[in-house]
ZAMARGU-4260 file (C-alpha; in steps of 0.2 Angstrom, whole numbers, plus 5000, padded with zeros to 4 digits):
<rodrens>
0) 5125/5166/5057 | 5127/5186/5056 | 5121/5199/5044 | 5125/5218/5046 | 5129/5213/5063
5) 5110/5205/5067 | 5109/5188/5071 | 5100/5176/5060 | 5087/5161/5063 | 5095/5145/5056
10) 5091/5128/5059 | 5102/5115/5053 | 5094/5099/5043 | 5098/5081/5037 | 5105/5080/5021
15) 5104/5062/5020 | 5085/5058/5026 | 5075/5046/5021 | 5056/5043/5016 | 5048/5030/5027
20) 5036/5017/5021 | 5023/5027/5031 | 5024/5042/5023 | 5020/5033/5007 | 5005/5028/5012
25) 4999/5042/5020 | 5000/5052/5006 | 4991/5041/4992 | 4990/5056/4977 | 5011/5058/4981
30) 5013/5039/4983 | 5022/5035/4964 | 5036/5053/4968 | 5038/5044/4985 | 5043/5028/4981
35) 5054/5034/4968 | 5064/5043/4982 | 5063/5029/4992 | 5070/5018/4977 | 5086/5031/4973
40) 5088/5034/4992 | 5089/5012/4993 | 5105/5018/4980 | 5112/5033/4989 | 5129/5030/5000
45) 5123/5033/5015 | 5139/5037/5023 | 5143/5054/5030 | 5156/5066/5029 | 5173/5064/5038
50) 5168/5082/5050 | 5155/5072/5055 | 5152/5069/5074 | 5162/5056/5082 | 5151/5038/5084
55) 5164/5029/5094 | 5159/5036/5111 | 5142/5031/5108 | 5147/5013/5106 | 5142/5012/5088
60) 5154/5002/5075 | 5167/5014/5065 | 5161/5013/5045 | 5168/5009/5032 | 5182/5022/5020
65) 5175/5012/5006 | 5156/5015/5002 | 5146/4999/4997 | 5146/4991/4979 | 5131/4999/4967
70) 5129/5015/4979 | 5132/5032/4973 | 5134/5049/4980 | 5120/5061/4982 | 5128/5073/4968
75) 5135/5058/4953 | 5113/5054/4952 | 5109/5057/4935 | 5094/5061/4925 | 5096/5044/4919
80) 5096/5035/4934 | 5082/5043/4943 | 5073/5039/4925 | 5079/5020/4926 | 5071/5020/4942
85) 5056/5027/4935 | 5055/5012/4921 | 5060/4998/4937 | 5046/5002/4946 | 5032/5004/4931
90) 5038/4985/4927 | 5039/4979/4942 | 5018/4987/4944 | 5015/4980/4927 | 5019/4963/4931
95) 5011/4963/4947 | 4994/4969/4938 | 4995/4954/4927 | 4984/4941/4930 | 4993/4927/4934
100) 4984/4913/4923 | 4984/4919/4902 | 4966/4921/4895 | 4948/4917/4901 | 4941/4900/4909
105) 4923/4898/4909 | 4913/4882/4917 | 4905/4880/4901 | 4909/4867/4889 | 4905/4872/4869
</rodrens>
């Protein structure tokens, strides 16, 4: 990459990366963003472009044209989706926190 005939420092980066389980619990204050990313990123299509590198030297299966059923791309993620995640995953820790057996039971007869 040039400017005013310099040269520039780039480093190219991974578009579709993931967060991995670890880095959710090494971070314990960042934990609830994480795993929200985790949850849309479990929705993305993970497919890459077609100028991607070739994978059929390396001995890895050709994918797919078609991306797999409930998956969207990185850009159609709406505000609403990413706030549907948001509402899954306080359910899901609501009903996890529940106890499992309704009201008190004492040892004590009355």
């Amino acid at each position: 990459m040039r400017a005013d005939t310099r040269v520039l420092p780039y480093r190219e980066y991974d578009r579709l990366t993931e967060v991995d389980q670890g880095a959710v619990i090494e971070h314990k204050r960042l934990a609830h963003a994480l795993e929200v990313a985790q949850a849309l990123q479990a929705q993305r299509d993970g497919r890459r472009a077609s100028g991607s590198p070739s994978r059929t030297n390396r001995g890895i299966e050709v994918r797919s044209h078609e991306r797999a059923p409930g998956t969207k791309k990185t850009r159609e993620f709406t505000q609403a989706d990413m706030e549907a995640v948001i509402v899954n995953l306080a359910q899901r820790k609501t009903l996890a926190t529940q106890p499992s057996r309704p009201g008190q039971r004492t040892a004590r007869t009355r």
